[in-house]
Structure formats: structure tokens, C-alpha cells
C-alpha positions in Angstrom: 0.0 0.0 0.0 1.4 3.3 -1.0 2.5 5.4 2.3 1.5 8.8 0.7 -1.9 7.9 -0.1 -2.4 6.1 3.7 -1.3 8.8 5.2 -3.3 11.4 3.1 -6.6 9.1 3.2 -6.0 9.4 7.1 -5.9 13.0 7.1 -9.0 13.3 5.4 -10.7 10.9 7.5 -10.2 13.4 10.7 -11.0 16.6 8.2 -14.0 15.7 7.8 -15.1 13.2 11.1 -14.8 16.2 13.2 -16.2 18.3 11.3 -19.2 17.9 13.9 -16.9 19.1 17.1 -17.8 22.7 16.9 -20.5 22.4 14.8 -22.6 23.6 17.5 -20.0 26.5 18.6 -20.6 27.7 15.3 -24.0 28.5 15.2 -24.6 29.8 18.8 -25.7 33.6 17.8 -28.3 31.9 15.8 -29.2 29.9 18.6 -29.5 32.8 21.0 -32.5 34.0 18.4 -33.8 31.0 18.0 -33.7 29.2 21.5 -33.2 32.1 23.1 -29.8 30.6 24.5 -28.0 31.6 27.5 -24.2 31.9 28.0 -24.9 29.0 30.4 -26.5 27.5 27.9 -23.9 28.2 24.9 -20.9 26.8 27.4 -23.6 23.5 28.0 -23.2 22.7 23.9 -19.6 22.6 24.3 -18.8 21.1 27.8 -21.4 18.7 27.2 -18.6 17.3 24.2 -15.8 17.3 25.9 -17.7 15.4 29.2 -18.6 12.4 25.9 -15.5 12.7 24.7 -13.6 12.0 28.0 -16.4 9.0 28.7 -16.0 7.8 25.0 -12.1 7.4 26.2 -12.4 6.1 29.2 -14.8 3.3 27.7 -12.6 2.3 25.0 -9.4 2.3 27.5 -10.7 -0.1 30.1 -11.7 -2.2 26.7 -8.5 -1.6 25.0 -10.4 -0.9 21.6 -8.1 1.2 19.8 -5.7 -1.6 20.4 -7.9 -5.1 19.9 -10.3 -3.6 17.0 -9.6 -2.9 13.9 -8.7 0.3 13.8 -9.9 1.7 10.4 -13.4 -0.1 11.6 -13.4 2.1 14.5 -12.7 4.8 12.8 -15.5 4.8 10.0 -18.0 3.4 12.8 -17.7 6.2 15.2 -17.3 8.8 12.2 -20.4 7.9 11.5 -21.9 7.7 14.4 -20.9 11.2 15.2 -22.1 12.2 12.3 -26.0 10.4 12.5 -26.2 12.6 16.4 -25.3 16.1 14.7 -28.0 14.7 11.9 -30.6 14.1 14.7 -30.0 17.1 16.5 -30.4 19.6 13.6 -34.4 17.5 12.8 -35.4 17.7 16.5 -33.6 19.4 18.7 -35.8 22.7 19.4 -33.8 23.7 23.4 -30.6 22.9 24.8 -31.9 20.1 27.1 -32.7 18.0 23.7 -29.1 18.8 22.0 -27.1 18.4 25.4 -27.3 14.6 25.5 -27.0 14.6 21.6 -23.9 16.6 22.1 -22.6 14.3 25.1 -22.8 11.1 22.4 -21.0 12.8 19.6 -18.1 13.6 21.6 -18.3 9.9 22.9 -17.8 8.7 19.4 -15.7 11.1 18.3 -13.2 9.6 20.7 -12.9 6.9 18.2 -11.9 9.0 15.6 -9.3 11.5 16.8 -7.2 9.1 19.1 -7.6 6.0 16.7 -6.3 8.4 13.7 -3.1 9.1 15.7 -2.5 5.9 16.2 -3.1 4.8 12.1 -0.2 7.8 11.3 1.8 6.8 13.5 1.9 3.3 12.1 2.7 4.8 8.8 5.7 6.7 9.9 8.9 5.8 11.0 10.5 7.2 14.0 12.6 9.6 12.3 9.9 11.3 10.5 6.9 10.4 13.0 7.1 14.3 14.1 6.3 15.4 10.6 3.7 13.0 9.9 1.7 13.6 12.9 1.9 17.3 12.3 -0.1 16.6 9.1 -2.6 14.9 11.6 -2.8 17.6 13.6 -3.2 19.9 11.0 -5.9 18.0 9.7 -8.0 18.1 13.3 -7.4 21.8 13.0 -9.0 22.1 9.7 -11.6 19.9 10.7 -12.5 21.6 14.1 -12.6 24.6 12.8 -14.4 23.7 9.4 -17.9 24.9 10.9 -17.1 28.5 10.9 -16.2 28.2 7.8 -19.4 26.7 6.7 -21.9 29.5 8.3 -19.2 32.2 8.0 -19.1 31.7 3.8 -23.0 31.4 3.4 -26.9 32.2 5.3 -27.7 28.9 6.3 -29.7 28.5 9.0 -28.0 26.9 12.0 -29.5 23.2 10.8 -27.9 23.6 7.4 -24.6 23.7 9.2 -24.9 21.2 11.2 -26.5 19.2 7.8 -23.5 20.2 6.5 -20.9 18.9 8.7 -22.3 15.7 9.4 -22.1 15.0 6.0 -18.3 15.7 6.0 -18.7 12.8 8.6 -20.5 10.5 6.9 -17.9 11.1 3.6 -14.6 10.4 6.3 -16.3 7.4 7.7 -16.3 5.9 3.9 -13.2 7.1 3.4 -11.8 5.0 6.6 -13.9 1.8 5.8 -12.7 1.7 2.3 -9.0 3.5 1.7 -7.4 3.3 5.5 -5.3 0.7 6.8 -2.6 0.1 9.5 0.8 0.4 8.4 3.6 -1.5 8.8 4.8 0.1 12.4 1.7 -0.8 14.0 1.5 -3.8 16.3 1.8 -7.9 14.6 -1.0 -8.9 17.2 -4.0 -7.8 19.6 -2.3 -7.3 23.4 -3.7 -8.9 26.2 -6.4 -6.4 27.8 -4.6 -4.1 30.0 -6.5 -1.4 30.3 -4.5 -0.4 33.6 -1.7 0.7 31.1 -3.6 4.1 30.8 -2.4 5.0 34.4 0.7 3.0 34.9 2.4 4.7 32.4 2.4 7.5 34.5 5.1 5.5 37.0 7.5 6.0 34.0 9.4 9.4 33.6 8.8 9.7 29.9 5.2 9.0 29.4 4.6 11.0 32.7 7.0 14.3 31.7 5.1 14.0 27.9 1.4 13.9 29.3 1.9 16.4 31.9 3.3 18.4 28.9 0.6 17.9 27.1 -2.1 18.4 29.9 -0.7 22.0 29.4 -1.1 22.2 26.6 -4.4 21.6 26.5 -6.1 23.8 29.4 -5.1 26.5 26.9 -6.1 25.1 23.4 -10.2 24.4 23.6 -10.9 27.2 25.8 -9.0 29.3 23.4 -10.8 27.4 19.8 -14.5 27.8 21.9 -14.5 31.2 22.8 -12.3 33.0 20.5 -15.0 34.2 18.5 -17.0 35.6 21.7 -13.2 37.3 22.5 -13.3 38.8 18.3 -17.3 39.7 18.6 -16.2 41.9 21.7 -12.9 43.5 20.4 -13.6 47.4 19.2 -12.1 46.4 15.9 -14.7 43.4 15.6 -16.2 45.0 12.7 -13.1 45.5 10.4 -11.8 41.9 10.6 -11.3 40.5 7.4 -15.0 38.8 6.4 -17.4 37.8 9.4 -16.0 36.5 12.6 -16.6 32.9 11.7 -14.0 33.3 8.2 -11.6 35.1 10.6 -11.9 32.1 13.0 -11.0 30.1 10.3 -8.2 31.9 8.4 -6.5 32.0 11.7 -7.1 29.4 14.0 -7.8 27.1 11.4 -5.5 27.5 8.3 -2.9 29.6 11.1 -3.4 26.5 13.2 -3.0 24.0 10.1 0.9 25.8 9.1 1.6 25.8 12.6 1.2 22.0 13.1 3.4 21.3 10.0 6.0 23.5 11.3 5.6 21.9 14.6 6.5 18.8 13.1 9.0 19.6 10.9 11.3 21.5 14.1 9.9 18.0 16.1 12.0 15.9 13.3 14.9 18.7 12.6 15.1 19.6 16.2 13.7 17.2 18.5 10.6 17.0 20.5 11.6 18.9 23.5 12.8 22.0 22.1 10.0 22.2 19.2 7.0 22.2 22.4 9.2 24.6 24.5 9.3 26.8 21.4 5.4 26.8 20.8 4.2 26.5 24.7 6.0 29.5 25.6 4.8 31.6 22.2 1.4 30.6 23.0 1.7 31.7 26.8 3.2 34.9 25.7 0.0 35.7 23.5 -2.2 34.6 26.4 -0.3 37.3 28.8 -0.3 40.0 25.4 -4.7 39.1 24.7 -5.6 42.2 26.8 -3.1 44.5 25.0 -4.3 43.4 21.5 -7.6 43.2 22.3 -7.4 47.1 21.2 -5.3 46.5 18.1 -6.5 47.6 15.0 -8.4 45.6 12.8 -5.2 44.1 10.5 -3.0 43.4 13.9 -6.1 41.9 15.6 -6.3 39.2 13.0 -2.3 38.6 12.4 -2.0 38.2 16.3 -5.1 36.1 16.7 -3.1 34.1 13.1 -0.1 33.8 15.2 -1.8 32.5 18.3 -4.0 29.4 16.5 -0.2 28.7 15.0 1.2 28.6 18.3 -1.8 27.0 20.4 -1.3 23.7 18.3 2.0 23.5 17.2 2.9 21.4 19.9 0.2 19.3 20.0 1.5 16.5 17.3 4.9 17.1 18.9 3.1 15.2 22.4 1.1 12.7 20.5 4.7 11.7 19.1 6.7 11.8 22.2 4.2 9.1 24.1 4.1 7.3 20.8 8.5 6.7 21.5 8.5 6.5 25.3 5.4 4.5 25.9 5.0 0.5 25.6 5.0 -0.4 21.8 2.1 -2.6 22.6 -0.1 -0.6 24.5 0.2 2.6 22.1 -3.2 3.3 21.3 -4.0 2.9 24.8 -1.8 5.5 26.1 -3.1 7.7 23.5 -6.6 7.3 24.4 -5.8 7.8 27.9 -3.7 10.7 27.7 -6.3 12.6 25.2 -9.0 11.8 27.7 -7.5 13.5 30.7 -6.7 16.2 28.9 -10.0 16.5 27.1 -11.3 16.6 31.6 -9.1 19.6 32.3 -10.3 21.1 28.8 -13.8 21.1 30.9 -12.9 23.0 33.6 -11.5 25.5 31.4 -13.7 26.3 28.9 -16.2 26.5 31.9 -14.3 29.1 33.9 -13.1 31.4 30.7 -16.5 32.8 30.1 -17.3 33.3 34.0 -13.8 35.2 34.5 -15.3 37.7 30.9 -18.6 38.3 32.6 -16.6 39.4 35.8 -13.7 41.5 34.3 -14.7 41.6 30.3 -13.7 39.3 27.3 -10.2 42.0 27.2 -8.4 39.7 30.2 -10.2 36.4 30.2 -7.6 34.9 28.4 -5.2 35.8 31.2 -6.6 32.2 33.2 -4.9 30.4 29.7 -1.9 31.5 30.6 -0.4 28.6 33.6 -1.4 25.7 31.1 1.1 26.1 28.6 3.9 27.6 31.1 3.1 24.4 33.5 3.7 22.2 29.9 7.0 23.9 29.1 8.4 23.0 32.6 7.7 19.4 31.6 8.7 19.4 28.6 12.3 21.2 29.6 12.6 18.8 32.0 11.4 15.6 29.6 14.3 16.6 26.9 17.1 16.2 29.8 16.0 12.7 29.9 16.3 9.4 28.0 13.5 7.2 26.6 13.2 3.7 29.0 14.9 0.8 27.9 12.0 -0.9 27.1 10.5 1.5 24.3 11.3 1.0 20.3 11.9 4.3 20.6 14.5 4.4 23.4 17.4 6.4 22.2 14.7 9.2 20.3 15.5 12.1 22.6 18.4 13.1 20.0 18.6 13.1 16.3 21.8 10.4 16.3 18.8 7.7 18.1 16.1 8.9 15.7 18.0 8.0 12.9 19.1 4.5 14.1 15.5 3.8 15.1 14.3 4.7 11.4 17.0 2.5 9.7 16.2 0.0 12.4 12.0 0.1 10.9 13.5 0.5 7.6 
């Protein structure tokens, strides 16, 4: 099977599978007409998600799914089971206490999606050029998350068209997986033994514990920032000179901003190693969390290249962790670890997304992106401290931490 065409039928697979994440963010001023939403309510949509998403994980760690199914199976059936919720929300849903639970089982299946697609790319790349690869992942959830705004920023659809809209990206992934996506040669000879314990011992070994506390950084900083952005534009003086509506400006910058910076992320994760290409986007991303309340009064032009800059930064990193657990963790148990690491940090993404909007109504949307700021500074301490030290012995990976023991691993795969 040619490795190009894997990797690109993967990529497209998480384009358009989660398509449906902010589907809902997406159309929330329409929904404040409509439904006559609440901010309580608005935060409800998205919370409600992340809660299925975390329970999605959890489920299919203590059954070791991404490990003893199929994975391309997994991946088209939970595509399209995402997809068939955001279908029957937009014919019946009429309040929030009809979409919540909706919402809550889309993100449960869209934990088969995101963490099973990791572990597909990464069993179509070797180690010295796993960095890149699962930068072209991450750009792909980037584009795909933020697809939405896109889709009622370009047209007047009404808010069930959208949703319409991006379950039928689903649906098209979910074929996409079932008929082009295999694993690759790196991936695992055989099922493991269930051991679905491996999601929390790993944390007794330094380098899956230094990557996933990275990563938890990481990630009390980067849904917060994708979910309310456009409430943080909408409030800015300069709101109504960004380039197009606020949905295209969401996703010129955090999506096609966030896309670039993933493939750069990758490429310094290959050229430079892991450790220095996350220190280099946590701590850019913390800087524009601790600059938000000065730009919030830029001018239209700076407004947009800083909030650019930012959805590059934000998410950078985030193929960089995938990659580090994917060398330091046990070869066997990879997707596991994957699924339990996204789903804790999918938890903490909770708590912040529900505490960003609470600190605007107290202090205004100018510093509420000040609470951001201890995630990705917490993640670069962990990450400084993950490049001083080696993989364990009993990784594939375990020399990775420099260039000289990514190159013998690859020949090694070769």
C-alpha cells in the first residue's frame, strides 16, 4: 500500500469526522435568536462534548479498543456515528436540554476518531519522521474543528444547514476510513492482552509521565482558546473590520494559522527534537495569552495577524506530544496511552472552557484569556525537563530524545 496515499486518506478521515466538534459553537448567535440561548447555555453545547468525549475514552481504554479492534473499523464506525447525532440534532432538537445529551454522544464517538487516527499515522511513519507525519494529523484536526465557521461564515444557512453540513463531511470520512485506511507497517503484529490499567501506569514511567503532563498544558489553553475565540473577536472594538465575518476570521486564523503551525511543529519536532520544538510553541502561545488584553485594542489588521499567530502557536505542539508518548510509551499498548492521555486532557479542557467565560462576565472578554496562561507555562516546565531525559529501555523508541537515536531507530524500521 502506497505510504502517501495512507497517510493522506487518514488526514482526510479526521477533516472531515470532526467536522461535527464545533459544529454547534458555530452556530450559537443563531441559537440565542432561536432558543433564546444563554451563555450557560452556549458553554452547555460545548462542555457537554468534551464530558462524551472524556467518557468515549475512558470506555474504550478499560476495553482496549483502539488496540484489539480494527482500527480503520473504528474509525468509520464512530465517524459515522458522530455524524448520524449532529444529523438528529439539527431534525429535533428545538432547546438545549434536547441537544445536550445529543452533544454528550458525539463527543463519545468522536473519541474513536481523533485518538484512533493518531495511532493509524503513526503506524505509517517511521521514527525519524513520525514528528512530521503527525503534524499533518494535527493539521488535519485543526481544519476539521474549525471547518464549521467556515461553513456559516461563507453562506446564510440557517443553523440546521450547518450542522446538515458537517455531518455530511462525517458521513464522507467514515467511507473514506472503511474503504482506503489501513494500519501500516509500524503498527503492532497482534492484539495485546487487555490491559487497560496501562492508561495510568504509564504515568510510574518518567517519559510518558514528563510527555502527558506536557501535554495536559497544553491543552487547558487550546479548547478554551478554539471555543471562545469568536466571543473574544465579537467583543474586540475592531470586531467589525476583521477580514469577512468573525466565523472566516476564526477560520483563516485558527484554522489555516493553526493547520501551518502544526506542519511547522512537526517539521522542528524531526529537525530539532521534541523537546525544544513544544518549549518553542508552549511559551509563544503563553506569551499571547499574557499579550490578549493589550491586542484586544489593536486595530483591525494586527487583531487578526495576532489572533493568526496565536491558532499557529496553540497547536504546534500538539502532534509534537502525540509523538513523544508514541517513543517512550510500551509499543504494545500505544493506542491505549493515546486514548488515555487525550482523555485527561479532554477533563481539564472542561474546567477550562467552563471558567473562561465566568472570569469575561466578571472582568470583560479583554483579560479572560489571562486564566490560559499557567497551562502552557506548567507544559513547558515538563517538557524542559522531559528533553534532559532518556526514553526507557524498554520503548522501540528508546534512544529518540536526539537526532543520532532517531535515525538509528528509522534505519532499524527501515
Amino acid at each position: 500500500m502506497n505510504v502517501g496515499v495512507q497517510r493522506a486518506a487518514i488526514a482526510a478521515v479526521q477533516v472531515l469526522g470532526l467536522a461535527v466538534w464545533f459544529s454547534m459553537s458555530a452556530v450559537v448567535p443563531s441559537l440565542r435568536s432561536d432558543w433564546g440561548l444563554t451563555a450557560g447555555g452556549a458553554v452547555w453545547l460545548t462542555a457537554s462534548v468534551q464530558f462524551g468525549f472524556v467518557a468515549g475514552a475512558v470506555a474504550s481504554t478499560a476495553l482496549n479498543l483502539a488496540d484489539r479492534v480494527p482500527p480503520q473499523r473504528l474509525l468509520a464506525a464512530s465517524a459515522a456515528a458522530a455524524a448520524a447525532c449532529t444529523v438528529v440534532l439539527a431534525l429535533v432538537a428545538d432547546r438545549p436540554a434536547v441537544a445536550v445529551p445529543l452533544r454528550f454522544m458525539t463527543g463519545a464517538f468522536l473519541a474513536g476518531v481523533y485518538p484512533t487516527g493518531m495511532k493509524l499515522m503513526a503506524s505509517w511513519a517511521g521514527s525519524a519522521g513520525r514528528g512530521r507525519t503527525m503534524g499533518v494529523l494535527i493539521a488535519a484536526l485543526t481544519l476539521g474543528s474549525t471547518l464549521p465557521h467556515l461553513i456559516a461564515g461563507l453562506g446564510s444557512l440557517p443553523w440546521q444547514g450547518v450542522l446538515l453540513a458537517a455531518a455530511a463531511a462525517g458521513f464522507v470520512g467514515s467511507v473514506i476510513a472503511l474503504v482506503l485506511v489501513r494500519p501500516g507497517p509500524h503498527a503492532a503484529s497482534a492484539a495485546p492482552a487487555r490491559n487497560p490499567r496501562y492508561a495510568l501506569t504509564m504515568f510510574t514511567e518518567r517519559g510518558p509521565r514528563l510527555a502527558n503532563l506536557g501535554y495536559f498544558g497544553h491543552m487547558w489553553e487550546l479548547y478554551a482558546l478554539w471555543t471562545w475565540i469568536p466571543s473574544f473577536l465579537l467583543a474586540a472594538p475592531a470586531a467589525r473590520g476583521l477580514p469577512g465575518s468573525v466565523g472566516s476570521t476564526v477560520f483563516l486564523a485558527m484554522g489555516l494559522g493553526g493547520a501551518a503551525g502544526c506542519l511547522l511543529g512537526g517539521w522542528g519536532a524531526d529537525r530539532f527534537g521534541r523537546s525544544p520544538a513544544a518549549l518553542a510553541a508552549l511559551l509563544l502561545s503563553g506569551l499571547c495569552c499574557l499579550l490578549s488584553p493589550l491586542l484586544f485594542h489593536a486595530p483591525p489588521l494586527l487583531l487578526f495577524a495576532f489572533c493568526t499567530l496565536w491558532g499557529a502557536a496553540v497547536i504546534a505542539d500538539s502532534g509534537v506530544f502525540s509523538t513523544s508518548l508514541s517513543e517512550v510509551a510500551d509499543h504494545r499498548y500505544i493506542g491505549t496511552a493515546l486514548t488515555g492521555q487525550t482523555a485527561i486532557g479532554f477533563a481539564l479542557t472542561v474546567v477550562s472552557i467552563q471558567l473562561t467565560p465566568l472570569l469575561a462576565e466578571a472582568v470583560g472578554w479583554e483579560y479572560a484569556f489571562l486564566l490560559l496562561a499557567p497551562g502552557p507555562l506548567a507544559g513547558a516546565l515538563a517538557m524542559r525537563a522531559f528533553g534532559r531525559g532518556a526514553a526507557p529501555a524498554h520503548s522501540p523508541a528508546g534512544r529518540l530524545l536526539t537526532a543520532e537515536g532517531r535515525a538509528r531507530a528509522g534505519e532499524r524500521a527501515g
